[in-house]
C-alpha positions as CSV (number, residue, x, y, z in Angstrom):
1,X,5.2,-8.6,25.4
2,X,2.1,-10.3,24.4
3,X,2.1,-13.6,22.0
4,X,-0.5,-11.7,19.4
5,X,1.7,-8.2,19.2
6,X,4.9,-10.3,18.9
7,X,3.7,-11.6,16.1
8,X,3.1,-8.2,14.6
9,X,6.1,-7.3,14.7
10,X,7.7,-10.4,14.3
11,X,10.5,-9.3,11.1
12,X,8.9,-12.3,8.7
13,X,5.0,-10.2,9.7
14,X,6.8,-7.2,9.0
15,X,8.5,-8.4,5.9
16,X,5.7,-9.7,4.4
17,X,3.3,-6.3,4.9
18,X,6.4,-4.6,3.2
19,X,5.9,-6.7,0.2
20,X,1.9,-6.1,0.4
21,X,2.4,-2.3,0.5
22,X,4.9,-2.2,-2.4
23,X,2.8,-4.6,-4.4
24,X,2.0,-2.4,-7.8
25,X,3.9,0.7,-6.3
26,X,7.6,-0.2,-6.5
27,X,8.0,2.6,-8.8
28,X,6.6,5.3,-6.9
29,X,8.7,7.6,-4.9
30,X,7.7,6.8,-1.5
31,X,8.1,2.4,-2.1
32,X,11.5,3.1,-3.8
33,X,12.7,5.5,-0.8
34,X,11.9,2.7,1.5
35,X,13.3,0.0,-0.7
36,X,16.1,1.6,-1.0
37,X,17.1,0.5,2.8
38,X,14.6,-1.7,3.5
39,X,16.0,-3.6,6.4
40,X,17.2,-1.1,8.2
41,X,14.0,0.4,7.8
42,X,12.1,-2.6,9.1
43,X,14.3,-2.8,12.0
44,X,13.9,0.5,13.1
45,X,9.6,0.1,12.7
46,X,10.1,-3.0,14.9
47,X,12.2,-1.2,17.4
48,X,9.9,1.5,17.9
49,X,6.8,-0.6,18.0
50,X,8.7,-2.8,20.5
51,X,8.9,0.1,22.4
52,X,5.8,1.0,22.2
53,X,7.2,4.5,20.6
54,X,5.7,4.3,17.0
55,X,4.1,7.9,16.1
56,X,2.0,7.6,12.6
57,X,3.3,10.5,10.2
58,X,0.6,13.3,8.6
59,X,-1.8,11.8,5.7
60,X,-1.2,13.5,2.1
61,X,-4.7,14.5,1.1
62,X,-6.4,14.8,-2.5
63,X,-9.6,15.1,-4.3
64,X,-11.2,12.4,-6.7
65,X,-14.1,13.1,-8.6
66,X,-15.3,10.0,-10.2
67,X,-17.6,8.1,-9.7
68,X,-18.9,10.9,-7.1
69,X,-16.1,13.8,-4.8
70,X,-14.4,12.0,-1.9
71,X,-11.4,12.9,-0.5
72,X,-8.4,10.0,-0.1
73,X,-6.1,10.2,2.3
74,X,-2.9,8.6,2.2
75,X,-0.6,7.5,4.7
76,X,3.0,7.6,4.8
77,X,4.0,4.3,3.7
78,X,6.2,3.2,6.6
79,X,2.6,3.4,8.5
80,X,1.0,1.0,5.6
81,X,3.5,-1.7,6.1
82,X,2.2,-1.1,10.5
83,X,-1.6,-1.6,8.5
84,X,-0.7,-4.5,6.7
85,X,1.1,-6.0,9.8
86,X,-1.4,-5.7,11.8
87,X,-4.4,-6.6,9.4
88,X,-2.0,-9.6,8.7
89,X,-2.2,-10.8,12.1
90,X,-6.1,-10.3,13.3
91,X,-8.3,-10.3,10.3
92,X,-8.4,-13.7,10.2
93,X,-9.8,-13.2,14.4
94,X,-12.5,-11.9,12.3
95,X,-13.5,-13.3,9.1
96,X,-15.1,-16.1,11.1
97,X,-17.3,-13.8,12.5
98,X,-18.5,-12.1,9.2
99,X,-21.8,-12.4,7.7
100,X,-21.0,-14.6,4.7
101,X,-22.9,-12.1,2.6
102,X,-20.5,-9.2,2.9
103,X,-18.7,-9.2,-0.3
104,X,-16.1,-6.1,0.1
105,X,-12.3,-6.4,0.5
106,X,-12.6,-9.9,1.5
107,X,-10.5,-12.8,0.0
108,X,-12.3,-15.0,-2.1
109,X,-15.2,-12.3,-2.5
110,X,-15.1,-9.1,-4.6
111,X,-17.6,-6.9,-6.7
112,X,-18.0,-9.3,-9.6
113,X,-19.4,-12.1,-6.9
114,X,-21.4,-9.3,-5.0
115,X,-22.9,-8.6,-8.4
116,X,-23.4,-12.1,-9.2
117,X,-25.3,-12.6,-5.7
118,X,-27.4,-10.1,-6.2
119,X,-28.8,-11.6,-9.4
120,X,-29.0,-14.9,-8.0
121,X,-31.7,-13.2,-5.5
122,X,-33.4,-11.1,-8.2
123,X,-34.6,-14.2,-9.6
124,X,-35.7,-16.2,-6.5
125,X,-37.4,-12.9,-4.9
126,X,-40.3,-10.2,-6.2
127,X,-38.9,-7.4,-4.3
128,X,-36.0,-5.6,-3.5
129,X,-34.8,-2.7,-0.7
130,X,-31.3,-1.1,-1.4
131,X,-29.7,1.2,0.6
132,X,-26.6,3.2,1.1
133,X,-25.2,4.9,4.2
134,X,-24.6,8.3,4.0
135,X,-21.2,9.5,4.4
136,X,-20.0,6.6,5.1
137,X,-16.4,6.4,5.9
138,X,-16.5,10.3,7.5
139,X,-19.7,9.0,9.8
140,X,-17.8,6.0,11.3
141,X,-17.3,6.2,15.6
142,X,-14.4,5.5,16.9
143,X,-15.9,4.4,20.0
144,X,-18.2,2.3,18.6
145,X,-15.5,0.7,15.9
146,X,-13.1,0.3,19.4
147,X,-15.7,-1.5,21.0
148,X,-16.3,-4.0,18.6
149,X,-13.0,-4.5,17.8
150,X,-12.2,-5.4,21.6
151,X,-14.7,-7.6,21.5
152,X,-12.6,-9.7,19.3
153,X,-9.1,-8.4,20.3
154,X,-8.6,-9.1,24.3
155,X,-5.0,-8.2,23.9
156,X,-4.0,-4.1,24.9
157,X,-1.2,-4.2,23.3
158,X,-2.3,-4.9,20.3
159,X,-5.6,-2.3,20.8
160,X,-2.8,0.0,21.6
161,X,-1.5,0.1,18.2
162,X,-5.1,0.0,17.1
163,X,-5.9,3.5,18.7
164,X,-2.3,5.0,17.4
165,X,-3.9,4.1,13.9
166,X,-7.1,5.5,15.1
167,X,-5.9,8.4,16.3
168,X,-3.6,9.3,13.5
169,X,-7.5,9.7,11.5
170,X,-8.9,11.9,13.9
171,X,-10.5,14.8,11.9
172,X,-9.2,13.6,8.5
173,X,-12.7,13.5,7.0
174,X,-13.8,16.2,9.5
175,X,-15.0,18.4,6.7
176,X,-16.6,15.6,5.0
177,X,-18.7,14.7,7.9
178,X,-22.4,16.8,8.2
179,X,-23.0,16.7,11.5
180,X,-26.0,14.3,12.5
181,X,-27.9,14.4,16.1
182,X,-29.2,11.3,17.1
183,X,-31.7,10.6,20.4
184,X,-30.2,11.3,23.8
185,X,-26.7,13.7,22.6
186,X,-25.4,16.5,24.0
187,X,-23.5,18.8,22.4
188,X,-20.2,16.9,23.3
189,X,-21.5,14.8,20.6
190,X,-20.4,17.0,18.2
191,X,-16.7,16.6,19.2
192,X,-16.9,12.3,19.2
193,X,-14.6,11.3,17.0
194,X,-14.9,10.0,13.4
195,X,-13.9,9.0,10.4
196,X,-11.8,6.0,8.9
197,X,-9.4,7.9,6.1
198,X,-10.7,6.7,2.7
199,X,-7.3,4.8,1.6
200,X,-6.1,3.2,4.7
201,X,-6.1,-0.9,4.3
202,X,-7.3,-0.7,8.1
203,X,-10.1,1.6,7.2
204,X,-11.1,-0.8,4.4
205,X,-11.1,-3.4,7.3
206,X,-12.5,-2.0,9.9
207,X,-15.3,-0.9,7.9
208,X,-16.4,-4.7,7.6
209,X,-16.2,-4.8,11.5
210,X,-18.1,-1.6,11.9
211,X,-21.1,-2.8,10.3
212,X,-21.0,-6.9,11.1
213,X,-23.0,-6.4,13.8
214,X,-25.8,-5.1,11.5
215,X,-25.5,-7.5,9.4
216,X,-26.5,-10.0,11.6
217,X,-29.3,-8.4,12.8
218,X,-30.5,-8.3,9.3
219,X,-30.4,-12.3,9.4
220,X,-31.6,-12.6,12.8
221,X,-33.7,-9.9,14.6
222,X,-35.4,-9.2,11.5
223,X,-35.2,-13.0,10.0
224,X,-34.1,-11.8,6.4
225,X,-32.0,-14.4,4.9
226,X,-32.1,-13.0,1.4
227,X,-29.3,-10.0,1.8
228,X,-26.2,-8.9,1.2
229,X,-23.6,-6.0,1.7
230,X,-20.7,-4.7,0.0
231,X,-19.3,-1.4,1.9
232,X,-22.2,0.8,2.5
233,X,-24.3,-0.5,0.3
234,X,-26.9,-3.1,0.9
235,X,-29.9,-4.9,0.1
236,X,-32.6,-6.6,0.8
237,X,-34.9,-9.3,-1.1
238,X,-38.9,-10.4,-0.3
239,X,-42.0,-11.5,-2.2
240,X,-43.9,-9.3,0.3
241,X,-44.0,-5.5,-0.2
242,X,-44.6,-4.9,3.3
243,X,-42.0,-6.7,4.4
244,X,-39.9,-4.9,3.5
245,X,-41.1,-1.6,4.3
246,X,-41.2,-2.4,7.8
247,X,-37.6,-3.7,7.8
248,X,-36.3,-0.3,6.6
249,X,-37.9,1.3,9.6
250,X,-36.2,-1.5,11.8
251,X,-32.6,-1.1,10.1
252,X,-33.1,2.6,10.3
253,X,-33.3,2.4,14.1
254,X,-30.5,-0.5,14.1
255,X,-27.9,1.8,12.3
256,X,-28.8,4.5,14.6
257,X,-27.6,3.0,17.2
258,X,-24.4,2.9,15.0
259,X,-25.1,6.7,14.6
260,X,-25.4,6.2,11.0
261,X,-28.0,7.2,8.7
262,X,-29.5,5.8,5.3
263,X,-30.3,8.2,2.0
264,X,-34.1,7.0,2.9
265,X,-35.8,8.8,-0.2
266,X,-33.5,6.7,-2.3
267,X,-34.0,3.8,-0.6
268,X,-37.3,2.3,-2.1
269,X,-39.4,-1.0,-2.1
270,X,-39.3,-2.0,-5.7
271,X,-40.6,-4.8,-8.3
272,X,-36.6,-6.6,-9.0
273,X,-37.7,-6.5,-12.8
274,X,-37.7,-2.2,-12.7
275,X,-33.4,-2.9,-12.2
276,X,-31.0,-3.1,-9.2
277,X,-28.4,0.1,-9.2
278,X,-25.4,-1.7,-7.9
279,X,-21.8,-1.8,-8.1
280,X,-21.3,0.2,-11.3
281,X,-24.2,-1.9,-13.2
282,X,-27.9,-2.1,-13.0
283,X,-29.4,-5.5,-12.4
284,X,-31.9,-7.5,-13.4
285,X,-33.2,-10.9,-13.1
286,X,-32.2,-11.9,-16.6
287,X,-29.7,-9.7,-17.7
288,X,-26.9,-6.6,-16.8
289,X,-26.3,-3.4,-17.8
290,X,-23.3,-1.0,-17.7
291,X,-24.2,2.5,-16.1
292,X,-24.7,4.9,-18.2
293,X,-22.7,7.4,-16.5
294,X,-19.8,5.1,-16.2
295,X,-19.8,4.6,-20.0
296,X,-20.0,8.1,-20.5
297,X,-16.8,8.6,-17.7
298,X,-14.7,5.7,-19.2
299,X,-15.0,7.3,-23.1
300,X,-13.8,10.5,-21.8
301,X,-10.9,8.8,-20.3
302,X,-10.2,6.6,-23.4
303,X,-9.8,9.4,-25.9
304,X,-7.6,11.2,-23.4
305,X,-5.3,8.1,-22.8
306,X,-5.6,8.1,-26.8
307,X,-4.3,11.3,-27.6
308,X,-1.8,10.9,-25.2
309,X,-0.6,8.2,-27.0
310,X,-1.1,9.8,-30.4
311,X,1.4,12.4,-28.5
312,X,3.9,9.9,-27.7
313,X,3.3,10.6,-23.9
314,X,2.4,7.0,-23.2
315,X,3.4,3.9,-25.5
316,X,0.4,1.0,-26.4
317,X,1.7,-1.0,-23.6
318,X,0.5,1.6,-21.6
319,X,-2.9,2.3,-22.9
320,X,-3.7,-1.1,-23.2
321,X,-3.5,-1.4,-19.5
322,X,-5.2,1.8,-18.9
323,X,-8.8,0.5,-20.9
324,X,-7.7,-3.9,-19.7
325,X,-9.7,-3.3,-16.3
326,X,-12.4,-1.4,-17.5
327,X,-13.0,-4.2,-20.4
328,X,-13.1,-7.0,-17.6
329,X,-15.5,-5.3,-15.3
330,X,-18.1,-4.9,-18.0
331,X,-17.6,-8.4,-19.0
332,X,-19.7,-9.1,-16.5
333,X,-22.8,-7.6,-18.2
334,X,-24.7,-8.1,-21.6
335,X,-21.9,-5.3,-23.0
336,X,-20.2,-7.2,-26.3
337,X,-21.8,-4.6,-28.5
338,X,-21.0,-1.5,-26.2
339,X,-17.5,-2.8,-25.6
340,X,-17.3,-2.3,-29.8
341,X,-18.8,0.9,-29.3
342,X,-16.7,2.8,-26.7
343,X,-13.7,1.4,-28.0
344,X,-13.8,1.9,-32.0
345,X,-12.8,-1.7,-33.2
346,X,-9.4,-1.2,-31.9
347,X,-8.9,-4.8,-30.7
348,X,-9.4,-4.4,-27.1
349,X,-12.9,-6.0,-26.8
């Protein structure tokens, strides 16, 4: 057995992606089940991935609607704690190699710093270009993700646990995907398969490697040092127009070769003072604003938690927590008067 997959499956590795996977889910169903003989458990996931015998169970599948429809897919959580074992082990291999200007699920990063970035650059630059892959997650290649991740990971035991996860995706997000033809496929290129299952810690991950190599081209093919990325969403800054207009014919080409594809109608050359849709906010050089829609999708919620609470259903402790996170993400905009607003003068802001 290799040194890297030993220690994957070392039982401290293994022990440790338990406690990740239970972390804030000890009282669901599936964490307690597994709690409730968690070392013999663990023993038997590190027999079977010693053996090389470990099968990932069927994903549960359900429908969110906010902020846009995406369908999550969750795994079983024995095959988390494989996710966070693995992740444990090789995504520090990688986050040397990351463009220091991707923001998402990266420690010591985050949406509030991604936010804060993108400011920093609205006022040093006059122009902007943001874009957003379409269909992300269902788009992804699992050729093209394996590549890149052997590039890294020279070890095929470990890559063999890698394509179980794969694998165990494999027409997940099948439905979600519309089918895109790009220059020189056949129509086996229709079958290829896609898709990182929205949920998975490994597709959260993998993501990041997915599109590293794009990110660098950004800083060095096309010589743009003012960008930045969080997930699929990206953008970047110049004081010349045209610029910047040639660059999204360049990255169009670049993520093609990716066999992804941009909303290009939406992705416009604009004056940083007209506002930067990002993140949940809209930008600008001086100032932030909560969007609109997410006030609107937040006061909906509170009055629900509300009357649940009026009901009895839920005590204050619990609606308390259910508004806490909302109130510290729009801390990060100009929001003390809508936080008095959308919550009534009932303390929270």
């Amino acid at each position: 057995m290799s040194e890297l997959y030993a220690q994957i499956i070392a039982w401290p590795n293994l022990l440790e992606a338990y406690r990740k996977a239970a972390r804030g889910k000890r009282g669901k169903t599936a964490a307690a089940t597994f709690e409730h003989q968690v070392a013999d458990r663990l023993l038997a996931l590190q027999e079977e991935l010693a053996a090389f015998t470990y099968t990932p169970g069927p994903y549960t599948n359900f429908l969110i609607y906010e902020p846009k429809r995406r369908k999550i897919s969750a795994a079983p959580f024995r095959d988390r704690v494989v996710h966070h074992a693995l992740c444990n082990i090789i995504e520090p291999l990688f986050e040397a190699r990351f463009h220091p200007d991707s923001y998402a699920n990266r420690v010591g990063k985050g949406t509030h710093r991604a936010i804060d970035r993108l400011q920093s650059l609205a006022r040093r630059y006059r122009y902007v270009l943001r874009c957003d892959v379409v269909q992300h997650f269902p788009s992804l290649d699992h050729a093209i993700l394996r590549g890149e991740l052997a590039q890294v990971i020279r070890d095929e035991e470990v890559l063999w646990l890698v394509d179980r996860i794969l694998r165990s995706g494999e027409g997940v997000l099948a439905a979600e995907y519309d089918m895109v033809w790009f220059p020189g496929d056949d129509l086996l290129a229709a079958g290829r398969p896609r898709g990182l299952p929205i949920g998975n810690l490994t597709s959260q991950f993998w993501s990041n490697c997915y599109l590293n190599p794009f990110d660098w081209f950004v800083r060095r093919e096309l010589g743009c040092r003012a960008y930045l990325r969080y997930v699929d969403d990206f953008a970047l800054f110049s004081d010349d127009r045209q610029e910047l207009w040639a660059w999204k014919q360049a990255l169009i080409a670049r993520l093609a070769g990716l066999r992804l594809t941009i909303h290009t109608t939406a992705a416009q050359v604009l004056p940083v003072g007209c506002g930067i849709p990002w993140l949940g906010f809209v930008v600008y050089p001086d100032h932030r604003r909560v969007k609109a829609r997410n006030v609107v999708r937040f006061s909906r919620r509170l009055r629900a938690r509300w009357g649940d609470y009026i009901a009895g259903r839920i005590t204050f402790a619990e609606l308390t927590a259910s508004v806490q996170g909302w109130i510290n993400h729009v801390r990060h905009a100009d929001s003390w008067g809508l936080r008095g607003h959308v919550l009534g003068g009932r303390g929270y802001n």
